[in-house]
Structure formats: structure tokens, C-alpha cells
C-alpha positions as CSV (number, residue, x, y, z in Angstrom):
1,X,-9.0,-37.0,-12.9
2,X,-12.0,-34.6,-13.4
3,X,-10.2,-31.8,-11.0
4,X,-6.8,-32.1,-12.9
5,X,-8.6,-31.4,-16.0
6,X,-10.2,-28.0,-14.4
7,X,-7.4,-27.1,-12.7
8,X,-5.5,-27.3,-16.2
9,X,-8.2,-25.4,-18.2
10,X,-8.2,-22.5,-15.4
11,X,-4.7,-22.4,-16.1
12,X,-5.2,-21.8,-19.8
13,X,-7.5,-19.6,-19.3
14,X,-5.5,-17.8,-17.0
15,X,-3.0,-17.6,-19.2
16,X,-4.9,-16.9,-22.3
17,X,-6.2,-13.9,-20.6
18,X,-3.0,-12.8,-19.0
19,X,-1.3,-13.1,-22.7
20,X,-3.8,-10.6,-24.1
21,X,-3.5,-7.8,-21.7
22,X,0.1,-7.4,-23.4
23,X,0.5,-7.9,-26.6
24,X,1.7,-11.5,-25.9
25,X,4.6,-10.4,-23.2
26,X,4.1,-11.4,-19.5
27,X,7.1,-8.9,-18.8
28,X,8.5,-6.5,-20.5
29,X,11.6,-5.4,-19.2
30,X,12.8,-1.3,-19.6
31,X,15.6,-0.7,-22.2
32,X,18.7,-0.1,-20.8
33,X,19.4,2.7,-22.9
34,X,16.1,4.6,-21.1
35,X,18.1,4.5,-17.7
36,X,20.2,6.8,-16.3
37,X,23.7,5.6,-15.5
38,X,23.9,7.4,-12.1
39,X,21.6,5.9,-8.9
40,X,20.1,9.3,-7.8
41,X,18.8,10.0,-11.3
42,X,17.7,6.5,-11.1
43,X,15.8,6.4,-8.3
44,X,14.3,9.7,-8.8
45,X,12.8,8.8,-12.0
46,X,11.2,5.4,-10.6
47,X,9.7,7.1,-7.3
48,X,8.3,9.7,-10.8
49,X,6.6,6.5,-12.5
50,X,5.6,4.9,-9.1
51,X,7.9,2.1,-9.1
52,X,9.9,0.5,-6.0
53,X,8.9,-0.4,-2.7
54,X,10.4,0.1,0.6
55,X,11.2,-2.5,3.1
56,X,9.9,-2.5,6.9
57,X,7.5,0.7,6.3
58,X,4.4,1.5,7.3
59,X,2.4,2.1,4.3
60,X,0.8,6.0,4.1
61,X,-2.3,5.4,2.9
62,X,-5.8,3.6,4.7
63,X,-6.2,3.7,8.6
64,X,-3.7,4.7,10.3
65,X,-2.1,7.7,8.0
66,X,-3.0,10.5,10.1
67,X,-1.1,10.0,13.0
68,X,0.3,12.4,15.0
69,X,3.6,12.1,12.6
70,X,1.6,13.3,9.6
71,X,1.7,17.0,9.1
72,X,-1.6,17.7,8.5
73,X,-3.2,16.0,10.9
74,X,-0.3,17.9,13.2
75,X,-1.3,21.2,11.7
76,X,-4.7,21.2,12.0
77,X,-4.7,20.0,15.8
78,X,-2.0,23.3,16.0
79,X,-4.3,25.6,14.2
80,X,-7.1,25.1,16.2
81,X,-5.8,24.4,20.2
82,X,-7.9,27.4,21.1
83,X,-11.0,25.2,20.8
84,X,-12.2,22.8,22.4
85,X,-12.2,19.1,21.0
86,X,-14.9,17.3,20.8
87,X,-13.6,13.9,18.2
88,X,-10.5,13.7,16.5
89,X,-10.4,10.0,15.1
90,X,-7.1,9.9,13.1
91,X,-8.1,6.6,12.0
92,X,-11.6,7.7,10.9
93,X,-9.4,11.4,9.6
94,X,-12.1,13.8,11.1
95,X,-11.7,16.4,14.1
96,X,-14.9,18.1,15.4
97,X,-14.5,21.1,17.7
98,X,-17.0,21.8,20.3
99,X,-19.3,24.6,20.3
100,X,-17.4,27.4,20.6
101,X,-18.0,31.2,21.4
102,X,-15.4,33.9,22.3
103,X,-17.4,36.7,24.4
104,X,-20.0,33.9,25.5
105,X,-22.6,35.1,23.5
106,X,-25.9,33.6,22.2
107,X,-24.0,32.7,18.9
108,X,-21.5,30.0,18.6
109,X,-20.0,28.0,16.0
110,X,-18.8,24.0,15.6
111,X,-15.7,23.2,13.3
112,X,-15.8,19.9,11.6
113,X,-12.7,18.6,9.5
114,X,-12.8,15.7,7.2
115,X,-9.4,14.2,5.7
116,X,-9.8,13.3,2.3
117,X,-6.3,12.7,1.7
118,X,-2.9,12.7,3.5
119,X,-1.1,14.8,1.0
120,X,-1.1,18.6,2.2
121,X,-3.3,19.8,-0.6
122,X,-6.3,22.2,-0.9
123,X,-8.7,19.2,-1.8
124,X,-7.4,16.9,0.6
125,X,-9.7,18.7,3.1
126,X,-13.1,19.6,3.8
127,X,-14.0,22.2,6.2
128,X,-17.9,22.5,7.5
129,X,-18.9,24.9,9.7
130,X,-22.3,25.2,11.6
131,X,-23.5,28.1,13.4
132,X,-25.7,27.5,16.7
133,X,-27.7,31.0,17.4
134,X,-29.9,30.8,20.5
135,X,-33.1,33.1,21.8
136,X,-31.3,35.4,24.9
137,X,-34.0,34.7,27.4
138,X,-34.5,31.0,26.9
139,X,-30.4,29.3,25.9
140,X,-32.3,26.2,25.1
141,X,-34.3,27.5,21.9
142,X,-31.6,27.3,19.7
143,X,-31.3,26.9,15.7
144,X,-28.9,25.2,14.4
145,X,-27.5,26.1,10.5
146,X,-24.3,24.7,7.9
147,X,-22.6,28.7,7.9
148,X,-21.8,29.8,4.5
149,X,-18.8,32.1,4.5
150,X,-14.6,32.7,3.7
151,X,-13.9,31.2,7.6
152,X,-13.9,28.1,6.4
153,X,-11.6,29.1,3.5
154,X,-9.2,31.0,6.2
155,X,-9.0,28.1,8.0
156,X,-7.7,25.8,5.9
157,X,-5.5,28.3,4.5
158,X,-4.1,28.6,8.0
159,X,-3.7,24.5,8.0
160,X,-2.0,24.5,4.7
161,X,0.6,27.0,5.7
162,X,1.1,25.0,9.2
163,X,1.5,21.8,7.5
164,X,4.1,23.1,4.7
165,X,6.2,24.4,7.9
166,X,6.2,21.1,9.7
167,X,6.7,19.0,6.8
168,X,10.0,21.4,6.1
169,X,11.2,20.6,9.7
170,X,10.6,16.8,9.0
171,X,12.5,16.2,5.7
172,X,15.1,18.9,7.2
173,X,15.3,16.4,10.1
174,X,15.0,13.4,7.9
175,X,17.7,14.7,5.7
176,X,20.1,15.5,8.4
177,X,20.1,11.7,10.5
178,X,20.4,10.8,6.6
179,X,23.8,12.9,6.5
180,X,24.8,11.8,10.0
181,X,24.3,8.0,9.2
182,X,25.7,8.1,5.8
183,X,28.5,10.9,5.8
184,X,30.3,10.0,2.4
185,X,27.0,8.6,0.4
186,X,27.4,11.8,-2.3
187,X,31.0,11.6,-2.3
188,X,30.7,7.9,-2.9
189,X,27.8,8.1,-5.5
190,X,29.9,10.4,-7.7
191,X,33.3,8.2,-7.9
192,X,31.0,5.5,-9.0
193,X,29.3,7.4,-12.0
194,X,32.5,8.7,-12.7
């Protein structure tokens, strides 16, 4: 008897707090007259205020986002295949370069890339560089220091312009099978607006 009587006072309180969050309404269904007649428009303007979901896809955000299908990740591994990796945890989203040194010098530098998000944006990554300058006589007296200078700028520059090329070639692919699987959906989409 005592647990029926908690259970029914959570409720209320549930519901007393659920009621104030909006103005009395648990839902509160769009106007008809704020929706555009035709689907396209329709859809368009939900995926603008973030609403829908899609059935049997992965979601693009948490672990797993920068796989090898995500341009950025895809860019950046392209932008710098003349070095040597030394982690790339897509999971974790960082790639670490080896030392590296083009004329074998005492001087070499180590690339590390963090993924902040999977968007290709300017702020969606951060570039750190460290320079590793060693005494010529003895390789093993070696100073280590974060390098302060527009490389790190030029490389993800570089990355950014990659990734805006392969995401072009996947909605241009994506688009296409689109057109191939559904030949008449425009033609079709237009006679019902009409």
C-alpha cells in the first residue's frame, strides 16, 4: 500500500514538473499554416530546426565518427602520407606523426592532430607541433619544444581544402546512386505539389 502511494506521488510530481516546463502543454503541435505544402521544402526546413531522425544509421557523433568514411579524418591521413605515423586512433580522433626530418638533419619536428569535431571546420581541429633540436656530436642531447609558427596554420589549411574536395566527391556520389535508385522522385514530387 505504502509503495502505490509513492509510486502515485512521483507521478504527480512528475507531472507537475513536466506541466511547468510549458506553459501547461505536454505537446504542442506546429500550425499547419507554418508548413510548406511541398516535401522538399518540408524536409529542408526540419533538418534547419534539427528535427527528424533517420532509420538504420549510424549516428555521426561520439566514437566511432572518424572513420575512414569521414572526410576529415580522410584528409588529413592524405595531407600528411609523407610522414611517418606514429597513432592515429580514429576512435580517440588524434593522429601523431613520428619525428620527422627531410635532409636528416639535427632538427626535426612531431605533428600532432586532435579532432574536436567531425564537421570540416577551422575549430574542429587542433594542430600542435613540437620541434626536437639535437647537439651534432652527441644525437642523444636533445631538447624538446611546442614550435610556435604559421606551419601549423598551413597545415590545416591544406586539411580543410582536402576535406571540402572529398566531401564534394561523396555527396556527388551520394547524390548520383540517389538518382539511379529513384529516377522519377523530382518528376514525382512536383505532380504531387501541383
Amino acid at each position: 500500500m505504502l509503495k502505490n502511494k509513492l509510486i502515485l506521488l512521483a507521478f504527480l510530481a512528475i507531472s507537475f514538473f513536466l506541466s511547468s516546463c510549458g506553459d501547461g502543454k505536454f505537446w504542442d503541435p506546429a500550425s499547419v499554416k507554418d508548413r510548406p505544402v511541398d516535401v522538399d521544402q518540408r524536409v529542408k526546413q526540419n533538418i534547419e530546426e534539427g528535427k527528424g531522425f533517420k532509420l538504420g544509421m549510424k549516428r555521426e557523433d561520439g566514437l566511432g565518427s572518424f572513420a575512414s568514411s569521414n572526410p576529415l579524418w580522410r584528409a588529413t591521413l592524405d595531407t600528411l602520407d609523407f610522414m611517418v605515423l606514429s597513432s592515429a586512433d580514429y576512435g580517440g580522433g588524434i593522429i601523431i606523426t613520428d619525428w620527422y626530418s627531410e635532409n636528416k638533419s639535427n632538427e626535426s619536428i612531431k605533428v600532432t592532430i586532435r579532432f574536436l569535431s567531425p564537421e570540416i571546420r577551422a575549430d574542429g581541429l587542433e594542430i600542435t607541433i613540437h620541434q626536437k633540436k639535437c647537439e651534432i656530436k652527441n644525437l642523444n642531447d636533445c631538447s624538446v619544444k611546442k614550435l610556435n609558427s604559421p606551419l601549423g596554420d598551413e597545415i590545416k589549411l591544406a586539411i580543410l581544402k582536402k576535406a571540402v574536395q572529398i566531401d564534394k566527391k561523396i555527396t556527388q556520389k551520394k547524390v548520383e546512386e540517389f538518382k539511379k535508385k529513384f529516377p522519377d522522385y523530382k518528376s514525382k514530387g512536383n505532380q504531387q505539389a501541383n
